[in-house]
Z-matrix of the N, CA and C atoms (Angstrom, degrees):
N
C 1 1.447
C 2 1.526 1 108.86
N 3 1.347 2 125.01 1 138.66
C 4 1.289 3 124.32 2 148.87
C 5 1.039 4 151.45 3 -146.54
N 6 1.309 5 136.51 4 -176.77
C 7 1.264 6 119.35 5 -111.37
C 8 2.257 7 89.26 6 -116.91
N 9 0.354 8 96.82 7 149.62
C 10 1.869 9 99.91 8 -178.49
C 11 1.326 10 116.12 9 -133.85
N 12 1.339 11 105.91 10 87.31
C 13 2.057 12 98.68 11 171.26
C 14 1.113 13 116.37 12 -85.73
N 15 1.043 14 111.71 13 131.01
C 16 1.731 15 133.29 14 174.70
C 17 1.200 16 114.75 15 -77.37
N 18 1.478 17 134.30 16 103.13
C 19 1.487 18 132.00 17 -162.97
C 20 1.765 19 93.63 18 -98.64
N 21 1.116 20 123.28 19 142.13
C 22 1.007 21 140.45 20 169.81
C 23 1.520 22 132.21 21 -40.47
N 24 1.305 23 118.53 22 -10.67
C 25 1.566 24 121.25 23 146.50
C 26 0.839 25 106.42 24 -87.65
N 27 1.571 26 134.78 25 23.31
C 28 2.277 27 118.61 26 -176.77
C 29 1.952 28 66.68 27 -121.01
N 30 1.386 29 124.67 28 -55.60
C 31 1.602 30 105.40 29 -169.90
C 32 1.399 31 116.34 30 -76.01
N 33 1.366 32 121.26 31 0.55
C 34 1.535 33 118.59 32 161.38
C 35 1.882 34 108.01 33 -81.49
N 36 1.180 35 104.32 34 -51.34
C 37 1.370 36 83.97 35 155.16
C 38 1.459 37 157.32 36 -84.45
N 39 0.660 38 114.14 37 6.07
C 40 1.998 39 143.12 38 -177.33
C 41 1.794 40 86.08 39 -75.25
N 42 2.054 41 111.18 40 -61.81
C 43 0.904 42 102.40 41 -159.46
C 44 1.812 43 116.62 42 -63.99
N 45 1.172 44 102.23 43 -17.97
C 46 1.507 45 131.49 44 -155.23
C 47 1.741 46 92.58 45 -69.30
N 48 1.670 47 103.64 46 -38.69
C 49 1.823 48 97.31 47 -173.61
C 50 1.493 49 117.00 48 -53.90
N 51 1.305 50 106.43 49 155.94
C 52 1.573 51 113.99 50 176.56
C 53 1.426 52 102.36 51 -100.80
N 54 1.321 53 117.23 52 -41.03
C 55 1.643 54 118.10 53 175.87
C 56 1.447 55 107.51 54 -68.46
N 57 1.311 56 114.77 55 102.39
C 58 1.328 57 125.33 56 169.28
C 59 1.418 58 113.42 57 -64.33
N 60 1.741 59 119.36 58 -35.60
C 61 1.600 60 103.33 59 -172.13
C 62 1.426 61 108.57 60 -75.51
N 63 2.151 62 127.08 61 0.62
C 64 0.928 63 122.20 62 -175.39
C 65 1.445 64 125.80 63 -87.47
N 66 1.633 65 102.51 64 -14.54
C 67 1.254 66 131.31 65 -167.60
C 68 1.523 67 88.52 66 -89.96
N 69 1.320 68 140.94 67 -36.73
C 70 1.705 69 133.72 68 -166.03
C 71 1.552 70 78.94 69 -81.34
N 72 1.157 71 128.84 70 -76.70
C 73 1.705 72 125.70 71 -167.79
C 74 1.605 73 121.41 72 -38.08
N 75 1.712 74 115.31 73 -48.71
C 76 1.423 75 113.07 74 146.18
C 77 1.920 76 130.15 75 -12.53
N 78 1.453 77 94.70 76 -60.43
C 79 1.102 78 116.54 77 -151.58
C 80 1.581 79 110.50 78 -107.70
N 81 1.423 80 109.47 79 -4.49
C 82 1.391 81 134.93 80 168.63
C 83 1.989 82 104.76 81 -77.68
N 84 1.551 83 82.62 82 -63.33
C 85 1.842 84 112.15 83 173.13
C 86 1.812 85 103.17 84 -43.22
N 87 1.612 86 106.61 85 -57.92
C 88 1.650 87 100.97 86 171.59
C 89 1.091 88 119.89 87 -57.08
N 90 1.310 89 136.43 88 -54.57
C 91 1.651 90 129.75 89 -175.34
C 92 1.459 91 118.48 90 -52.48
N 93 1.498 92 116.22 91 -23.71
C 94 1.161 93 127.96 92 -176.05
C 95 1.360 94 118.43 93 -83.47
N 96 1.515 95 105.08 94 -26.67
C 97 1.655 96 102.50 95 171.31
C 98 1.305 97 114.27 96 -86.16
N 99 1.795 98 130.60 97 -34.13
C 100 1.079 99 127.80 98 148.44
C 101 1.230 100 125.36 99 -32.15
N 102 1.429 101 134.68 100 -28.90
C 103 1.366 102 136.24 101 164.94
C 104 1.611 103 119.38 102 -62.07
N 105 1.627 104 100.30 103 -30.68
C 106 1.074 105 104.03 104 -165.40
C 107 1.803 106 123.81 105 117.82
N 108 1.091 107 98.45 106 -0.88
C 109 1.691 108 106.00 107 -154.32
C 110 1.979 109 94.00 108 -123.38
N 111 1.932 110 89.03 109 96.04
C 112 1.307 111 120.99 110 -169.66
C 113 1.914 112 114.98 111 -75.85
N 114 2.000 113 101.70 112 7.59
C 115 1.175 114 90.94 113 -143.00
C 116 1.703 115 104.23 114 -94.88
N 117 1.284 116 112.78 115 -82.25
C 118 1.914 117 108.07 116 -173.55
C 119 1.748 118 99.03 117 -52.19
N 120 1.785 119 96.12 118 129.20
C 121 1.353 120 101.99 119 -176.79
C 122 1.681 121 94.27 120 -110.24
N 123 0.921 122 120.34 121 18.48
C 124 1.725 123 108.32 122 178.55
C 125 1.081 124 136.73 123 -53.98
N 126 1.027 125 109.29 124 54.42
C 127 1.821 126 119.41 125 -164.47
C 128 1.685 127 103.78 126 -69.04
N 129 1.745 128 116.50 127 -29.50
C 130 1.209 129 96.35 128 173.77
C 131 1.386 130 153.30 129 -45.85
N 132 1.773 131 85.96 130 -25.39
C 133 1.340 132 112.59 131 -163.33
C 134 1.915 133 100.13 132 -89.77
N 135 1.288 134 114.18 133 -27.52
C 136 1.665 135 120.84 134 145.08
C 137 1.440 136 134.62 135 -54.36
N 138 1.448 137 90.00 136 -13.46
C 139 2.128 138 95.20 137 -166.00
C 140 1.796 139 73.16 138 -128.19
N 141 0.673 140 132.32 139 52.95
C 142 1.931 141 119.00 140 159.64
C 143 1.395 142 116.15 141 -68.64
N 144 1.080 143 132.58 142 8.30
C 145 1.540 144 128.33 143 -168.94
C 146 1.756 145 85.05 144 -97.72
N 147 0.656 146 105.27 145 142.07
C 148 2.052 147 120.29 146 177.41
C 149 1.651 148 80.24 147 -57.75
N 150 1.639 149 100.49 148 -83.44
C 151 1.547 150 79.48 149 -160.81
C 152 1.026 151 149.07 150 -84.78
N 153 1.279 152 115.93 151 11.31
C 154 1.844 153 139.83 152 122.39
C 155 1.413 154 92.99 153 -5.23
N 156 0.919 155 110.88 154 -101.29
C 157 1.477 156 140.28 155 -152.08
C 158 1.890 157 100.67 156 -44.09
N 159 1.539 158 105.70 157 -53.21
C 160 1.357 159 99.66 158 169.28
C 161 1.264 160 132.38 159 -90.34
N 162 1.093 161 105.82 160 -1.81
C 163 1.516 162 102.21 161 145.96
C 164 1.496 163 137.54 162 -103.87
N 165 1.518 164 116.18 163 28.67
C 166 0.868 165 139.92 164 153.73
C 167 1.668 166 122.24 165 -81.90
N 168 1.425 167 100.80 166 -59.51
C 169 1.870 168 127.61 167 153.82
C 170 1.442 169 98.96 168 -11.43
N 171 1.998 170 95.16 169 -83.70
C 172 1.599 171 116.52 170 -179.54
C 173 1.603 172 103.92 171 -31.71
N 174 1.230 173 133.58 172 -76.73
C 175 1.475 174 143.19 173 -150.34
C 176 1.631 175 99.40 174 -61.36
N 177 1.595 176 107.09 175 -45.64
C 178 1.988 177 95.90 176 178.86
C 179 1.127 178 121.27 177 -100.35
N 180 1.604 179 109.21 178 21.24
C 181 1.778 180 104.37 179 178.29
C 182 1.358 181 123.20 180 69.24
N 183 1.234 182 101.59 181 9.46
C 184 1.529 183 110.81 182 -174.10
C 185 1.599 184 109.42 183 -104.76
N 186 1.571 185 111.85 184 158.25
C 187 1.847 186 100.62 185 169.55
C 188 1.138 187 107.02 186 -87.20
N 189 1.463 188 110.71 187 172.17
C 190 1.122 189 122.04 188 -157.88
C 191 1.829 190 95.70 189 -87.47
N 192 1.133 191 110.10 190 -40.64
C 193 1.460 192 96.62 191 -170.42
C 194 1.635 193 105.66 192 -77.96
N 195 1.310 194 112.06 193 -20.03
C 196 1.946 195 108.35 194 158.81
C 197 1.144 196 100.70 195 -45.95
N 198 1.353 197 129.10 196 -41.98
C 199 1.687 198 101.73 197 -132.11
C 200 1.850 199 90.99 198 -115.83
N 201 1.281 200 101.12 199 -46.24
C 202 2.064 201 80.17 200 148.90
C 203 1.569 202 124.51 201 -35.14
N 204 1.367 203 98.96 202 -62.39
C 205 1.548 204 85.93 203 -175.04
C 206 1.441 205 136.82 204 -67.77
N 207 1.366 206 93.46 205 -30.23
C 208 1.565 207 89.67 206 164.21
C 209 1.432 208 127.08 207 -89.35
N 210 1.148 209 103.06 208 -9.95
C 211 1.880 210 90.81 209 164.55
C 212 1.106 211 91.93 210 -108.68
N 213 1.076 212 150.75 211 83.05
C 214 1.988 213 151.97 212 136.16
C 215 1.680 214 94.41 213 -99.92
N 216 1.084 215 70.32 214 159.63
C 217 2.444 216 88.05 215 179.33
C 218 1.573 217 89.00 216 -61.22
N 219 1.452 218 147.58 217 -9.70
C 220 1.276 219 145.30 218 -167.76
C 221 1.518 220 106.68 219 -93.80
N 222 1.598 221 106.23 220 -46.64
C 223 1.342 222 116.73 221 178.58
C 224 1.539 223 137.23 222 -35.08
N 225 1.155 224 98.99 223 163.39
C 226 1.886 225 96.01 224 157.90
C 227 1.293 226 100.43 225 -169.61
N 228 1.586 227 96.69 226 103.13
C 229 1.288 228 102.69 227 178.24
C 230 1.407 229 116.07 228 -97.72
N 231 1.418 230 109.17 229 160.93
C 232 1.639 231 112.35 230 -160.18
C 233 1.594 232 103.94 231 -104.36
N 234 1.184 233 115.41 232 115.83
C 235 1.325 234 131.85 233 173.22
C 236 1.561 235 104.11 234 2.05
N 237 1.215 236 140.33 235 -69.11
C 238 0.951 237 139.47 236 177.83
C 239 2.001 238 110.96 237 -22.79
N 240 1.439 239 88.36 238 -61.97
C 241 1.283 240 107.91 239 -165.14
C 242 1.696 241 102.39 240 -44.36
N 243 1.518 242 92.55 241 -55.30
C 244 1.842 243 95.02 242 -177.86
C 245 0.949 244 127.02 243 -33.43
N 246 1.681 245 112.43 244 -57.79
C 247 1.158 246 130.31 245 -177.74
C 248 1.245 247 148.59 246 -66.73
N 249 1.700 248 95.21 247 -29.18
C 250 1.457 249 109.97 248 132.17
C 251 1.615 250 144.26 249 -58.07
N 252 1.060 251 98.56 250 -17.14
C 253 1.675 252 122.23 251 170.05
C 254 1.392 253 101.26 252 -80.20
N 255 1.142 254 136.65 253 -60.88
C 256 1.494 255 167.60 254 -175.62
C 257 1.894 256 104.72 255 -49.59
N 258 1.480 257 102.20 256 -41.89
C 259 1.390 258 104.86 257 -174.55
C 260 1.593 259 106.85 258 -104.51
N 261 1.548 260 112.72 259 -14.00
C 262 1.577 261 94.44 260 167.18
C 263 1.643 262 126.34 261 -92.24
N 264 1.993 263 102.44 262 -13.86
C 265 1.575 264 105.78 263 148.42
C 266 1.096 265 115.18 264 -64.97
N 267 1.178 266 142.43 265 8.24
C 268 1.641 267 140.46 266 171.12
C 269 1.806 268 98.18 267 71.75
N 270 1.039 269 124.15 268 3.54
C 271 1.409 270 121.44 269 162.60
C 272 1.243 271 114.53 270 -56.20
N 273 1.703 272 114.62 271 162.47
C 274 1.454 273 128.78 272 -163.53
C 275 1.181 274 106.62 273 -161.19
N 276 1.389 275 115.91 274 120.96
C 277 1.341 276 103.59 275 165.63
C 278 1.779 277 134.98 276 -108.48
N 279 0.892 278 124.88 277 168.25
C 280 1.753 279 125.84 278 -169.43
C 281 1.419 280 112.95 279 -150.88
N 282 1.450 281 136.71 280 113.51
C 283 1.347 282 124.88 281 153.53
C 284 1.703 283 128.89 282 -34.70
N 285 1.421 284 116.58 283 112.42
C 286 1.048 285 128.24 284 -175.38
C 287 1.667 286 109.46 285 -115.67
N 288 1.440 287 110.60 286 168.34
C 289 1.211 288 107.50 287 177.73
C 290 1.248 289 121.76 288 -90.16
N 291 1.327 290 117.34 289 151.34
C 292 2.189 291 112.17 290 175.96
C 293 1.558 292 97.51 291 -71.04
């Protein structure tokens, strides 16, 4: 199991969304990696607001149509990619215990 701290620019923005069903899927998506279970990365379908999405782009230096495509249910994004996703939600990760 592990452990995921949420640094306070990932909960300033979480709170910041207007799409509420994106914020339950967010947070659906977290419990699931805490389990351990690295697998559906569809975050697009969590960030659907256009500018969600590009200002997500903005935050990892990435383009926007990169970073759709590789996190879509089609994708496969390369570790890198995550983690860059991962570090502009201000997320963190740590080995924790089950």
């Amino acid at each position: 199991m592990l452990q995921i701290l949420q640094s306070e620019r990932f909960k300033r923005w979480q709170t910041a969304l207007k799409n509420r069903q994106a914020v339950l899927r967010i947070n659906a998506r977290l419990e699931r990696l805490r389990a351990g279970n690295f697998g559906d990365t569809n975050i697009c379908a969590m960030a659907s607001a256009s500018s969600e999405l590009t200002q997500l782009a903005k935050d990892t230096g990435l383009a926007r149509e990169s970073l759709y495509k590789a996190l879509s249910a089609e994708g496969n994004p390369e570790f890198a990619t995550i983690m860059k996703v991962a570090k502009a939600l201000g997320l963190s990760f740590s080995p924790g215990r089950a």
